[in-house]
C-alpha positions in Angstrom: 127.6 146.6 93.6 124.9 147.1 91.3 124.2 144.6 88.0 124.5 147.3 85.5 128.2 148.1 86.7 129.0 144.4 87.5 128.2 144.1 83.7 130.0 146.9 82.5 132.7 146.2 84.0 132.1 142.4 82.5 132.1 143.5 79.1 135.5 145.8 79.5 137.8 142.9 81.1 136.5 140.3 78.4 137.5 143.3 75.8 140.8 143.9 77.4 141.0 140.0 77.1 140.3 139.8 73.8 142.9 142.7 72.7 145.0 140.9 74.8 145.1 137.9 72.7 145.3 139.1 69.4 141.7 140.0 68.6 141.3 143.1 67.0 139.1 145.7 68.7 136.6 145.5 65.9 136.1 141.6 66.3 132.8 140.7 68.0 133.6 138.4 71.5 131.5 135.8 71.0 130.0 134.2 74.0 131.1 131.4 76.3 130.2 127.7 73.8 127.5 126.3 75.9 127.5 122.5 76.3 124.9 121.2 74.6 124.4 117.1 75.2 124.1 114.9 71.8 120.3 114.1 70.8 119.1 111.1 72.6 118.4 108.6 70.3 115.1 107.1 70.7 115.0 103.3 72.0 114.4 100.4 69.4 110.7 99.2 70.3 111.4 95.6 72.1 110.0 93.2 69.8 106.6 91.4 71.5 107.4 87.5 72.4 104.7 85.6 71.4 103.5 83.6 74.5 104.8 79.7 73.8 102.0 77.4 72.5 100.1 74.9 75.0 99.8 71.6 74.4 96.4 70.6 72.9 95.4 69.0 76.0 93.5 66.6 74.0 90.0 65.3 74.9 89.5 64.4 78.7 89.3 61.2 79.8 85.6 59.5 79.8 85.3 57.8 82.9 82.7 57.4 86.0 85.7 56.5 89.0 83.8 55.0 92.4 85.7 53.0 95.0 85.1 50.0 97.2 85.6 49.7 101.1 85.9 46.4 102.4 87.8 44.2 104.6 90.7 43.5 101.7 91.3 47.4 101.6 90.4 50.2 99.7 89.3 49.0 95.7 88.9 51.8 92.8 86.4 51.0 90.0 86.7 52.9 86.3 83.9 53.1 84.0 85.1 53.6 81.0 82.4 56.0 79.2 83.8 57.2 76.1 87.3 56.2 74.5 90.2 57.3 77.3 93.9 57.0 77.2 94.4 56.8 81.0 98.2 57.2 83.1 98.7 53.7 84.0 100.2 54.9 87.5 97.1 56.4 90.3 98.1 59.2 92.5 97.1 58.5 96.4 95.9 62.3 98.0 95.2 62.7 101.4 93.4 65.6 102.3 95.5 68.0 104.6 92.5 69.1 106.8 88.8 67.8 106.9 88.5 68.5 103.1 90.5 68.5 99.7 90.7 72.0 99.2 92.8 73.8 96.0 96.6 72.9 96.8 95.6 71.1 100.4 96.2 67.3 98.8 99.7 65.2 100.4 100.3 62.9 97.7 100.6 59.3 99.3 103.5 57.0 98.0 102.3 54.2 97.1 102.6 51.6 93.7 99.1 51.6 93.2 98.7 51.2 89.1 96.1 50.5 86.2 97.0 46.8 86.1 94.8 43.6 85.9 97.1 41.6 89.3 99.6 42.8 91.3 101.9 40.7 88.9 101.3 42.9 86.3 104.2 46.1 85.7 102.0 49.3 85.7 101.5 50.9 81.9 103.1 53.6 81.1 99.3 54.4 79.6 96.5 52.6 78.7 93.9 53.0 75.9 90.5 51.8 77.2 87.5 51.5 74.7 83.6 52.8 75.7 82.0 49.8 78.4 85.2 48.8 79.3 85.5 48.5 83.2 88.9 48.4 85.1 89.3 47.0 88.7 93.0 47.1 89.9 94.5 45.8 93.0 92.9 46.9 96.6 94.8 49.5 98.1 95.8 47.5 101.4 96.2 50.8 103.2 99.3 50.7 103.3 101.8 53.3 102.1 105.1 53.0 100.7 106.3 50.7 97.6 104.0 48.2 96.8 100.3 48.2 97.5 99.4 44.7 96.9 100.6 43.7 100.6 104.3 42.3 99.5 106.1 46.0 101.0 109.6 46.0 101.8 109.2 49.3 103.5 105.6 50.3 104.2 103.5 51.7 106.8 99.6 51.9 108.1 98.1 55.3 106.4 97.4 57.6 108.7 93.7 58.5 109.5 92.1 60.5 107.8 90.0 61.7 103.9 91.5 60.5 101.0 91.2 60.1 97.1 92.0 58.2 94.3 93.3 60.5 90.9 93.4 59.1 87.5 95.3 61.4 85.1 94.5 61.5 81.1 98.6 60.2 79.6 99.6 63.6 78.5 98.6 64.4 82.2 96.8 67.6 82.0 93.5 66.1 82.8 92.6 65.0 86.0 89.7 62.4 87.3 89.4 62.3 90.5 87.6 59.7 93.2 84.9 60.2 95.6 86.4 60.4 98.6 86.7 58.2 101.9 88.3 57.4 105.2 90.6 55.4 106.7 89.6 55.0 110.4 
């Protein structure tokens, strides 16, 4: 069947329809409604989040940290250079391979603190003036819960590179020692 007939003949049934149902022959047949969706309404821009403040870290602590090898253990030495609030507790890192790379530190337990004697408690922080010098306890090379040689459940450190790390109170600065061995 061609279009023009399939049209025609189109045109005639929806008249016929339309005479059908009461529509007078004069009436125009207007056109299937088409479905038209609703407007989309535009999205509400997402308000921006202001990234949260940091912490002033505050100035960094002003110190010269060496250590001591001897027979009595491992002894750390800070210089205090410039006015320092120091974390009274020391971290112990071992290095995980021949070096401390970033992220390749094992923190060591151990008690080891900012105190003048082993029967000292360890500051929670401690605020050292310019010329001041600070000698705590020998780390016995030990690790575990006490590192002034009266551990109730300590062991020998494994061999290997390791470091002292003083941390500014607020902790987001770090002072670290040179390095050395336990053999």
């Amino acid at each position: 069947m061609n279009r023009d007939l399939l049209f025609s003949m189109t045109l005639a049934f929806l008249s016929l329809q339309s005479i059908a149902c009461g529509a007078s022959e004069t009436e125009p047949v207007a056109p299937p409604a088409e479905t038209v969706a609703p407007p989309v309404a535009e999205a509400e821009p997402v308000p921006e989040v202001a990234e949260p403040e940091r912490p002033d870290p505050g100035p960094a602590p002003e110190v010269e940290i060496s250590v001591r090898d001897d027979l009595d253990g491992v002894t750390l030495v800070v210089r205090v250079t410039g006015e320092s609030s120091l974390a009274g507790r020391v971290t112990l890192e071992r290095a995980s391979g021949e070096t401390f790379g970033e992220g390749e530190a094992v923190v060591v337990p151990s008690a080891l603190g900012l105190r003048a004697s082993c029967g000292d408690p360890i500051p929670e922080c401690r605020e050292l003036i310019a010329g001041a010098e600070l000698t705590p306890p020998a780390w016995t090379r030990k690790v575990g819960d006490d590192a002034c040689g009266e551990c109730r459940e300590c062991s020998h450190a494994e061999r290997g590179a390791y470091r002292f790390v003083v941390t500014s109170c607020n902790g987001l600065h770090r002072v670290e020692s040179p390095t050395f061995h336990v053999r």
